[in-house]
C-alpha positions in Angstrom: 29.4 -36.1 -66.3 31.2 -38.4 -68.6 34.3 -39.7 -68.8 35.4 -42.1 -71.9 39.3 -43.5 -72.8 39.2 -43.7 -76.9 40.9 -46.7 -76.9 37.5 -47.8 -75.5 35.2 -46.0 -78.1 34.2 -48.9 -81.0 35.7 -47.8 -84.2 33.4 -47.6 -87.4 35.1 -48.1 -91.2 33.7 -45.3 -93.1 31.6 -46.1 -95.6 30.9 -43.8 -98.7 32.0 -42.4 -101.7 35.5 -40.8 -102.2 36.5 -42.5 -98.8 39.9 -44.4 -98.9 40.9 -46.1 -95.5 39.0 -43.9 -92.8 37.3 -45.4 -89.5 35.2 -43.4 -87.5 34.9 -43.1 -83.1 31.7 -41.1 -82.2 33.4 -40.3 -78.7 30.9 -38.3 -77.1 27.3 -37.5 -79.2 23.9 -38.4 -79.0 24.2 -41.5 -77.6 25.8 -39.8 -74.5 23.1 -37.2 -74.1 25.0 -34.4 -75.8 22.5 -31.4 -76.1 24.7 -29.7 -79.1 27.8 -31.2 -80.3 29.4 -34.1 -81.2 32.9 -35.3 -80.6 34.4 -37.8 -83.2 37.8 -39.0 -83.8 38.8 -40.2 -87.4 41.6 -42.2 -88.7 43.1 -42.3 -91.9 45.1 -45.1 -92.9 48.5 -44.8 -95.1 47.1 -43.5 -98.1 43.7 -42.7 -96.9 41.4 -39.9 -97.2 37.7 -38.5 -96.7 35.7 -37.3 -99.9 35.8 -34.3 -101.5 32.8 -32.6 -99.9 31.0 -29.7 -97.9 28.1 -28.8 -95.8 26.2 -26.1 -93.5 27.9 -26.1 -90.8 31.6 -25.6 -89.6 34.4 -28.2 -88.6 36.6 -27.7 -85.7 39.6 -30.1 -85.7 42.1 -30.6 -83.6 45.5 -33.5 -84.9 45.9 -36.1 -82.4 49.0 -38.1 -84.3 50.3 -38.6 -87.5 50.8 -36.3 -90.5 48.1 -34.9 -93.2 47.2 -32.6 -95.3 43.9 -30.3 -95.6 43.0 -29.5 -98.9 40.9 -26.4 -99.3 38.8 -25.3 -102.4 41.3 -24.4 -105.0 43.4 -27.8 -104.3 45.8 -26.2 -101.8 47.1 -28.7 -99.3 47.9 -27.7 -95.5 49.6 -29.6 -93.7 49.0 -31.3 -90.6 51.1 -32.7 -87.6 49.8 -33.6 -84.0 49.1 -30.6 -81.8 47.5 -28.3 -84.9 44.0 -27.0 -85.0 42.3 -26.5 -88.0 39.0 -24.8 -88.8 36.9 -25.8 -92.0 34.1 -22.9 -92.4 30.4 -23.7 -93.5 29.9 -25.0 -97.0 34.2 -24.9 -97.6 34.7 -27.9 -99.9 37.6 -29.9 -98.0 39.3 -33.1 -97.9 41.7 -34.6 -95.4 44.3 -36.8 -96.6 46.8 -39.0 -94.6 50.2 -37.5 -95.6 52.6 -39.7 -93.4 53.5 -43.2 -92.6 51.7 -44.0 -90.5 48.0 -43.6 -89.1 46.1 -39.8 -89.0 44.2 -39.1 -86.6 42.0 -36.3 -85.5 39.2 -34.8 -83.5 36.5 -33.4 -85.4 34.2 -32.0 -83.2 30.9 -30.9 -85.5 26.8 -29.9 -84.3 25.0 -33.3 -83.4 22.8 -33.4 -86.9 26.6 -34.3 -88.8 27.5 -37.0 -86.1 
């Protein structure tokens, strides 16, 4: 078993294209001996966001804090406050956007290959 405190987890700044203001905890993954899935936990700054972008397999998210939009494939934003779930389907072009004043965070748990 393993037992981790996120404020423990080292925080990544995301680096690539389309990104504005995200860092990146893997919280459990690979590294722990995960056979499947990956937990991570982004954070969007005030006025941040992830790209633009899709893949093969699903998102599962769950909002730890702040406020944020999902933006699905036509453009429409959903919002976001702590306590929501949100599922992204594979190969959905999505974007999550920091919508508040203050940090957004969320779980994104994903299969291992995406951590």
């Amino acid at each position: 078993m393993i037992v981790k405190k996120l404020d423990q987890v080292p925080s990544q700044i995301v680096e690539m294209e389309g990104v504005l203001g995200a860092s990146r905890q893997l919280v459990l993954g690979s590294p722990d001996g995960v056979p499947n899935f990956s937990l991570r936990v982004f954070t969007l700054e005030v006025g941040g966001h992830t790209p633009q972008h899709h893949h093969t397999s699903e998102h599962l998210n769950y909002v730890i804090s702040g406020q944020g939009v999902l933006v699905d494939p036509e453009g429409v934003e959903r919002s976001l406050a702590a306590g929501d779930f949100a599922f992204v389907a594979p190969n959905e072009l999505h974007q999550f956007r920091n919508a508040g004043d203050e940090p957004f965070r969320f779980i994104c748990a994903v299969p291992k290959q995406y951590e």
